[in-house]
N, C-alpha and C positions, 0 to 999 in steps of 0.2 A: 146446230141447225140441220145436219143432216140428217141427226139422229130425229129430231121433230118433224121432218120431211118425210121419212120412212112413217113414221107410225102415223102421220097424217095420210099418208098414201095409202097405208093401210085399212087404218080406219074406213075411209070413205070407199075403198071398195068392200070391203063387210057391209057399209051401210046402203049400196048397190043393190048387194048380192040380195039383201032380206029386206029389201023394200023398204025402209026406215026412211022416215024424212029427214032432211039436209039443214035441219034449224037447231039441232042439239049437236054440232060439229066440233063448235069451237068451246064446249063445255064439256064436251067427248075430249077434247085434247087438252085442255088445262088440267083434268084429271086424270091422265094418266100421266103426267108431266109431274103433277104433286106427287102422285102413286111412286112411279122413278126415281124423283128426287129425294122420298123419302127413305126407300130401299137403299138407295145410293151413301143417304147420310149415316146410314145405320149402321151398314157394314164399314164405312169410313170410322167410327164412333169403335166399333167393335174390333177393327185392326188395330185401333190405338190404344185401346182397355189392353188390347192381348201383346202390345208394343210393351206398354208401359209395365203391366205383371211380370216380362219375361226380363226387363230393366230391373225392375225388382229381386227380382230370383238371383239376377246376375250378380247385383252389388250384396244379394245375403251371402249369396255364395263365395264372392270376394272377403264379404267383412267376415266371416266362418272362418274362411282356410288363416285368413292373415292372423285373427286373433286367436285361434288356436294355437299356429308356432311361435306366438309371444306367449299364450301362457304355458305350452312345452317348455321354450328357453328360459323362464321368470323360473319355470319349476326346478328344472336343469340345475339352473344358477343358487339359486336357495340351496339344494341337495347339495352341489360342492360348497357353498360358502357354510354351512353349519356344519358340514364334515372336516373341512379347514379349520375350524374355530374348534372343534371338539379334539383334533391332532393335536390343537395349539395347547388347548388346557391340559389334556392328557399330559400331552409333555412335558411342559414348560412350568408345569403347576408346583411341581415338587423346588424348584430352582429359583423363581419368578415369587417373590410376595407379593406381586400386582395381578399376577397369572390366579395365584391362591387366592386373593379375596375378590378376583371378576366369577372365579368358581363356585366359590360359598355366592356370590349372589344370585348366580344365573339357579343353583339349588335353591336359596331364598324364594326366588320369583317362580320356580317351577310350584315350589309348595303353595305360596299362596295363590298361584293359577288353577291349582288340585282342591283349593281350597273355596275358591269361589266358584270353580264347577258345582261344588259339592252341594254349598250354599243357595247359590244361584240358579245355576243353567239346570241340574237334575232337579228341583220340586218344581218348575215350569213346565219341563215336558213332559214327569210325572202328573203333575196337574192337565195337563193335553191329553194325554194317554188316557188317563180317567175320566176326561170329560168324550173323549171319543167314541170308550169302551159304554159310556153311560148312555149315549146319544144313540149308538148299536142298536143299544139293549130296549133302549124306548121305541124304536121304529122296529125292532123284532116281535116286542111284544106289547104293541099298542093296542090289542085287544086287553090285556092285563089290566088294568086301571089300577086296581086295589092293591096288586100284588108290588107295581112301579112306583106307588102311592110309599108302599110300605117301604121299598128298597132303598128310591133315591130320593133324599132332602135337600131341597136347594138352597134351604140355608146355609147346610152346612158347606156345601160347594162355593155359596156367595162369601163366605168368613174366609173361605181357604185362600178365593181369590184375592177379597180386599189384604190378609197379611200379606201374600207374595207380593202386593202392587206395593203394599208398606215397605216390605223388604226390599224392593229393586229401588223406591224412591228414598232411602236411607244409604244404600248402595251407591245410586248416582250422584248425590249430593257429596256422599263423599270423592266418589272421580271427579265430581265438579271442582272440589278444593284441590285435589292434587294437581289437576289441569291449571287452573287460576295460577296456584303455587309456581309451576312449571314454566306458563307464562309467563310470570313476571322474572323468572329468574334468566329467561330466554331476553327478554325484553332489554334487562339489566347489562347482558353481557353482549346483547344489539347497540348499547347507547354509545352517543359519539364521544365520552369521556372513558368507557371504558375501552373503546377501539382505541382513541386517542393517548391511553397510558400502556396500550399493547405495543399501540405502531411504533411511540416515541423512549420506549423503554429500551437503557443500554443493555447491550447485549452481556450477558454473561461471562463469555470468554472475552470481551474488552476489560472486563471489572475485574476477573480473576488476572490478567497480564500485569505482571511486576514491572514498569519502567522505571531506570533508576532517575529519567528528566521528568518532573511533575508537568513542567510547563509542553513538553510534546505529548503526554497524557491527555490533559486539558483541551490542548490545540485536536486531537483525535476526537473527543466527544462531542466539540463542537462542531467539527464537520460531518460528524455523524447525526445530530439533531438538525443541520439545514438541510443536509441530505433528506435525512426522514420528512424534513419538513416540507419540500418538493414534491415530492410523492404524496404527500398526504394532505397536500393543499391541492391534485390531482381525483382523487379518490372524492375528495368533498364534490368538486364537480359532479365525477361521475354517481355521485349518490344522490347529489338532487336532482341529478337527469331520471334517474331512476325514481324519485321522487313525484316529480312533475310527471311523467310517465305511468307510473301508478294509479296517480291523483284521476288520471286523464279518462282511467279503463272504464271505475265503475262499475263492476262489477262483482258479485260476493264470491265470497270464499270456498263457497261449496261448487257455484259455475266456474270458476276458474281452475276448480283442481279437476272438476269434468274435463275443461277441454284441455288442458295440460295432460292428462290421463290419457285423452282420445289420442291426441295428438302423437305422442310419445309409443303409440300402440304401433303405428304404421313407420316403419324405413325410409327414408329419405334417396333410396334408390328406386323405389318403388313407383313403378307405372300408375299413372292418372293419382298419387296421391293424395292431391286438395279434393278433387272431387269426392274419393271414400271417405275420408275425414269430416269434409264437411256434410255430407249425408249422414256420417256417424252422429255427429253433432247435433243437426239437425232433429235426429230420432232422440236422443238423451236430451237434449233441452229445446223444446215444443215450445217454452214460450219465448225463445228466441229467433227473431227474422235472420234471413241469411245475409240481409244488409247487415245487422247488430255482427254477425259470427263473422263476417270479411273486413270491417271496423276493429273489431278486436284481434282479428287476426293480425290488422296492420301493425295493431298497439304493441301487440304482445310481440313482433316480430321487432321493434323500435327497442323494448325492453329488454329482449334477449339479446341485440345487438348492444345497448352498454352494458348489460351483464358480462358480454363476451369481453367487452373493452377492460370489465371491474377485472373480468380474470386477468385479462393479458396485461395487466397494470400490475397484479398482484405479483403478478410471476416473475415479471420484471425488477419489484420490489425484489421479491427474496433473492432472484439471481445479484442484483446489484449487491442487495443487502452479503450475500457472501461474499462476492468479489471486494467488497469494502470491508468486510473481517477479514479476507487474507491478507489485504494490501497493510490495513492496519497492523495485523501481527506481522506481518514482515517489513514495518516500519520500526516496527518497536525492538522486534529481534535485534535486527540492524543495529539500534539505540543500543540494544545491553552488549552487541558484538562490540562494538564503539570504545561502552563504558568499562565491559572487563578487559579491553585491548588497554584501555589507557591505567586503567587497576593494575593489568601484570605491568606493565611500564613501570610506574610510582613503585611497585612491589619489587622491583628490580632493579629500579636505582635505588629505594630504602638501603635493598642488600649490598648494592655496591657502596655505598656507606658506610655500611656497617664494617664488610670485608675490610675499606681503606682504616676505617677507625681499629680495627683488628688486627690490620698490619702495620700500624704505625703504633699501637701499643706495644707489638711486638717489637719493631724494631729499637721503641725505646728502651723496653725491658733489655734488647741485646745489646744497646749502649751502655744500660747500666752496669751490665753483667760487665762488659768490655772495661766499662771505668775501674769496676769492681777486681778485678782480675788487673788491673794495672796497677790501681792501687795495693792489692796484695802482694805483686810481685816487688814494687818498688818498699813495701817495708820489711819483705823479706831482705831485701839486698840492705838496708840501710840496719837492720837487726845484725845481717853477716857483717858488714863496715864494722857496728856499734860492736859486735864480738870480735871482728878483727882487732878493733881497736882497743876491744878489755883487754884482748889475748895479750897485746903490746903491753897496754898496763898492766899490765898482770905480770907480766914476766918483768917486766921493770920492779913492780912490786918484792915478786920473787927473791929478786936481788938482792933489796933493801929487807925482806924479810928473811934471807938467810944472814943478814947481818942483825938483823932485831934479835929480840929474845925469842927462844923455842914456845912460850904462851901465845906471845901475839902471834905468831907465825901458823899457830894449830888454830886460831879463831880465825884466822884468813883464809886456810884453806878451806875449811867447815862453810864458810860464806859462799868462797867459791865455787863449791861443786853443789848446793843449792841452789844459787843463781843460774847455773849452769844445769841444772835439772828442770827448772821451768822453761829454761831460752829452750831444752830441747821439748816440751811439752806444747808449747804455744808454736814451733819451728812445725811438728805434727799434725797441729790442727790447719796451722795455715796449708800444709803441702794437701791435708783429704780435702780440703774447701777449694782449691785449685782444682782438684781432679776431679771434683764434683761439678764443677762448671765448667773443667774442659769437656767432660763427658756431655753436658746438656746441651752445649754450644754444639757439638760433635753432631748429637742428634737431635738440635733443632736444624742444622745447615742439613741434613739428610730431607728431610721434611721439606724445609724450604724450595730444595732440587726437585723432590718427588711437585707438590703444589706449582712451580713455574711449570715444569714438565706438560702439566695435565693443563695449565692455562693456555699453553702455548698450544697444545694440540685441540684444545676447543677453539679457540681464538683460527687456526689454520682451517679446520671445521666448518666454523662459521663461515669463513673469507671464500671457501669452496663453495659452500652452498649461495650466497650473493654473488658469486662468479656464476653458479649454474642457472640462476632465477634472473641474472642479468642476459643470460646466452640463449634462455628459452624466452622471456620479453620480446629479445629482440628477432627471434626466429620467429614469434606469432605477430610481431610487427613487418616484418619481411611479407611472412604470410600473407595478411591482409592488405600490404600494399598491391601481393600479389594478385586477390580478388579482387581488388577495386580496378589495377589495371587492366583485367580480365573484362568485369563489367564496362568498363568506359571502353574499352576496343568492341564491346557488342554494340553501346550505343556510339557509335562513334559516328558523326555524318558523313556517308560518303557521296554524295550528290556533290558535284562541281558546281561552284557558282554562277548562278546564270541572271544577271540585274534586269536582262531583256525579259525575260522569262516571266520573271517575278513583276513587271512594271507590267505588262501586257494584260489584256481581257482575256479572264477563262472561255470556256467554250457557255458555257450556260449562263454566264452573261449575257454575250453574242446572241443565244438564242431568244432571250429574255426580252434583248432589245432589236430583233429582228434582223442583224446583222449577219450575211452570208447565207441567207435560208430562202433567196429566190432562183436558184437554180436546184438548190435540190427538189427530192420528191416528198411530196405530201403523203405521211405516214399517218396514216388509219388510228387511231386512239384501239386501248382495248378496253375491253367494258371490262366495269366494276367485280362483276363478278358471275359465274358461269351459273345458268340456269339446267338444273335435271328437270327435264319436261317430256313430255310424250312427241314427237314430232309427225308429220304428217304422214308419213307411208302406215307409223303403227295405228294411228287414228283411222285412218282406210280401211285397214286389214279388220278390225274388229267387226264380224258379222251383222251385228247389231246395229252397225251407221248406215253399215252398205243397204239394212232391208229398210231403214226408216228412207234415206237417201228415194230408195227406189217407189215405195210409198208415196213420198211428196211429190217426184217427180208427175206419178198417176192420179197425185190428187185425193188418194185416199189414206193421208195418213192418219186423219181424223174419226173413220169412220171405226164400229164394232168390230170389224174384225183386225182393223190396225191394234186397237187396243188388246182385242185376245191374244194374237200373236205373236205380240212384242215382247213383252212379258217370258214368253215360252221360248226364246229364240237363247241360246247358252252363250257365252261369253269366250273368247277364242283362248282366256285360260281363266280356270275355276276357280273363285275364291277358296281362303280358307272356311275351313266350320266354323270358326267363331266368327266370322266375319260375313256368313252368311243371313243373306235377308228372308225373315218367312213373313211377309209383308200379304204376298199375294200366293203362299200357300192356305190361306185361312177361305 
């Protein structure tokens, strides 16, 4: 109003001064009012063109620097991961027949990548290059007619094209079938029968463990397939969440690997993040609203969240999954510690068997010997009796044969000293058969002495070692009584019993029920939580309140020069550059 008071004032003294009549005033002032207002909208229009370019500028400038050091680092990462994999073959190739035929392929696939250049990509740009050197040559010398007439035939240019377009589309078709192929072999090893015979498949080192009990074999597989079955009645969940999820996006495969691409580009530490993204997005898919890209952002952020869950399910899977092959091989260990404890056991009373049965043949054998040796001594003595007793009759004989005739007397002695030639032959044999069994006897009791010897000092052995295994038991039983008494003296209650104490109202009870809280003082609550804010002295101090302040008070904060001024008046500390406004430098 003031501003329309001025130039109304104005007016009408011009219209004074040059004698003008006073009926074209108010059409005098609607026009320059429009005049103003138009000026006014225009530069308003034109600060916010020049607003919004340098918004512009700012976020190319942002999407520039940030996707530059992602494809620095993507480039980075490539150069070590194919310099890694080229160590690995180099090395490992000569050692490795898995190493040697990823090498012969990666050669494979170099050749026929050298070979569909060859094919492919060089008569294409050949064909470019010819038609560019052609197109030169026509706008160089398009006065020629006859001469261009003569040089280039577009037919033959058009044949050159239609076989390349032949040869790329006999080309594609076949990528198309290897892709198809690829697909479905993809698809195959995606199905939930083939996941299902992955997840539920016993593990190899359970199948290679020998146990010698079938039935705790058994009992192991089957806690391993409910086990599996747990987890992979989880998994199903989380797959049709994933499922439903998917179902939900609707959107194709080529938008979705845009904004997963976009996405993926920018840091998650990264200042104003969604906003570059989604302006990224924005510019790569035109025909998506920013409602559609903050919808799917929700989706995609729902999907990533059970993806995260399918991971940490997974992970959980294989950590369990191992902790349940150790626990199992260390069940089963255990088993065959068991069964060969109880093998050398059987194995060792077999022997002790065997030993009694060994020395009870022996000692039969030495009874028999004993009998044998009795009996040879007692028919020696009865042999001496029986020769005693010839000798008697013999010499009685003698007698009556020195009274016989001198014939029979020379046939009795003849008798005699042949009889008496065997008694000493068989007298021989018996005495070496004697000494041949005293001798054995001799040195089986040496034997016998040596064997108790050694029993006796295993048997003392052994009685030492169950003394020492008894004396250490009972020092790690000592031991442990010793910690536990240790422990229970740390927890031990030392508060004296107080029933009063315990029957009585806590203090925050009391308070709860207003009990003893009228004599004291009324405590001030503290706020929830402290505010950083500007407070009033630095609100004052800022130049810029003080002149509007001072303005108002005059009345003139509204007028042309409040506005020049204010503007022009610095700030008592100066922003940053990038934080500076050029709103009303323009």
């Amino acid at each position: 109003m003031c501003f329309q008071r001025h130039i109304g004032s104005y007016n009408l003294v011009s219209t004074v001064y040059l004698g003008k009549p006073l009926c074209k005033y108010t059409k005098l002032i609607s026009i320059l009012v429009r005049i103003f207002s138009f000026s006014f909208f225009t530069q308003v229009k034109r600060v916010e063109q020049v607003s919004k370019t340098n918004k512009e500028q700012m976020l190319l400038k942002q999407h520039h620097q940030i996707w530059w050091q992602e494809h620095k680092q993507l480039s980075e990462n490539r150069h070590k991961v194919e310099a890694e994999m080229q160590t690995l073959l180099d090395e490992g190739s000569l050692e490795c027949e898995f190493l040697l035929d990823i090498w012969d392929l990666a050669h494979k696939l170099s050749k026929e990548r050298d070979t569909y250049q060859t094919n492919t990509v060089d008569p294409i740009w050949q064909l470019r290059e010819d038609l560019k050197y052609r197109l030169s040559e026509m706008q160089c010398y398009s006065s020629q007619k006859s001469c261009m007439e003569y040089e280039f035939l577009p037919i033959k240019v058009l044949e050159q094209v239609d076989f390349v377009k032949e040869q790329q589309k006999t080309i594609l078709e076949l990528l198309n079938q290897e892709k198809l192929l690829l697909h479905n072999i993809k698809i195959y090893l995606t199905t939930d029968n083939c996941k299902t015979s992955l997840f539920h498949k016993v593990p190899i080192q359970l199948l290679a463990l020998e146990c010698p009990y079938p039935d705790l074999k058994s009992s192991v597989f089957n806690e391993f397939h409910k086990f599996a079955d747990e987890y992979w009645s989880k998994l199903q969940e989380i797959d049709q969440q994933l499922k439903v999820i998917s179902r939900n996006i609707g959107w194709s495969e080529e938008d979705h690997w845009v904004y997963q691409t976009v996405i993926n580009q920018y840091p998650s530490d990264l200042q104003s993040r969604r906003t570059l993204y989604l302006d990224m997005l924005q510019r790569h898919l035109p025909h998506k609203s920013r409602h559609d890209l903050v919808a799917h952002e929700k989706a995609w952020d729902q999907y990533h969240f059970a993806r995260n869950q399918r991971k940490a399910l997974i992970l959980n899977w294989a950590q369990a999954r191992k902790a349940f092959l150790l626990k199992a091989v260390m069940t089963i260990a255990e088993a065959c510690a068991a069964h060969e404890t109880e093998v050398i056991l059987a194995n060792n009373r077999r022997k002790q068997q065997e030993i009694c049965a060994d020395l009870k043949g022996k000692v039969l054998q030495w009874r028999a010997h004993q009998e044998e040796t009795a009996r040879l001594e007692a028919a020696i003595a009865a042999r001496r009796k029986e020769k005693e007793d010839e000798k008697e009759k013999i010499q009685k004989e003698k007698e009556m044969i020195q009274r016989a005739e001198g014939k029979e007397k020379v046939w009795k002695i003849i008798y005699w000293a042949e009889k008496q030639r065997k008694w000493q032959e068989m007298e021989e044999k018996d005495l070496q058969r004697l000494a041949e069994l005293k001798k054995l006897m001799i040195e089986q009791a040496t034997k016998d002495k040596e064997r108790v010897k050694f029993r006796q000092e295993l048997l003392e052995k052994r009685l030492m070692e169950r003394k020492e295994l008894s004396l250490q038991e009972a020092h790690e039983k000592e031991e442990r009584e010793r910690r536990l008494e240790a422990l229970r003296q740390q927890v031990a209650i030392v508060a004296e019993i107080d029933p009063a104490r315990m029957m009585a109202d806590t203090v925050a009870s009391k308070a709860k029920m207003g009990i003893g809280t009228e004599e004291e003082e009324c405590v001030l609550q503290r706020p929830l939580f402290t505010l950083h804010t500007y407070n009033e002295q630095q609100i004052i101090s800022d130049p810029r309140i003080r002149v509007e302040l001072a303005l108002r008070e005059a009345g003139l904060h509204k007028t042309p020069y409040a506005k020049e001024i204010l503007p022009k008046i610095p700030p008592l500390r100066l922003p940053r550059k990038d934080m500076e406004s050029t709103v009303f430098k323009m």
